[in-house]
C-alpha positions, 0 to 999 in steps of 0.5 A, spaced: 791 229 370 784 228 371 784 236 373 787 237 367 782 233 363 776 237 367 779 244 365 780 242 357 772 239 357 770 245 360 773 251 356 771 246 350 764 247 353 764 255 355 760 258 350 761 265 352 767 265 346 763 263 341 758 268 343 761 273 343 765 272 335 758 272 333 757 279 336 763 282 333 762 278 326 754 281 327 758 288 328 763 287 323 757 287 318 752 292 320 759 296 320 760 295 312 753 295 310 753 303 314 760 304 310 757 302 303 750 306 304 754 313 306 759 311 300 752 311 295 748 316 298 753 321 301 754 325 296 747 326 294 745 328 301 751 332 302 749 336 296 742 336 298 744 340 305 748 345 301 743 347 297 737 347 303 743 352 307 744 355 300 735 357 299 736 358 307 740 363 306 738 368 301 730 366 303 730 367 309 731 375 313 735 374 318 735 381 320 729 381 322 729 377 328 725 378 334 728 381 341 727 379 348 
């Protein structure tokens, strides 16, 4: 019985568990601040890619590269 007793105060004691709900709830968050920055942002920033790839292709002559 004592032994038992033993293991109830030790895993009662054990950290590691604790620890490590706290890095999952940490990850949880950090994952829905990401999620809410694309959601705000990324149709402005996908609309700013299109328009550098739309300049680059009628600004830029790439017939005229260079050969090696």
């Amino acid at each position: 019985m004592e032994n038992v007793k033993n293991l109830f105060i030790s895993l009662h004691n054990d950290e590691d568990g604790a620890t490590a709900t706290e890095y999952i709830i940490l990850l949880v968050l950090i994952a829905c601040f990401v999620i809410m920055i694309v959601k705000a942002f990324g149709g402005t920033v996908a609309k700013k890619f299109q328009e550098a790839n739309t300049d680059v292709q009628t600004n830029v002559d790439f017939s005229s590269r260079p050969t090696g």
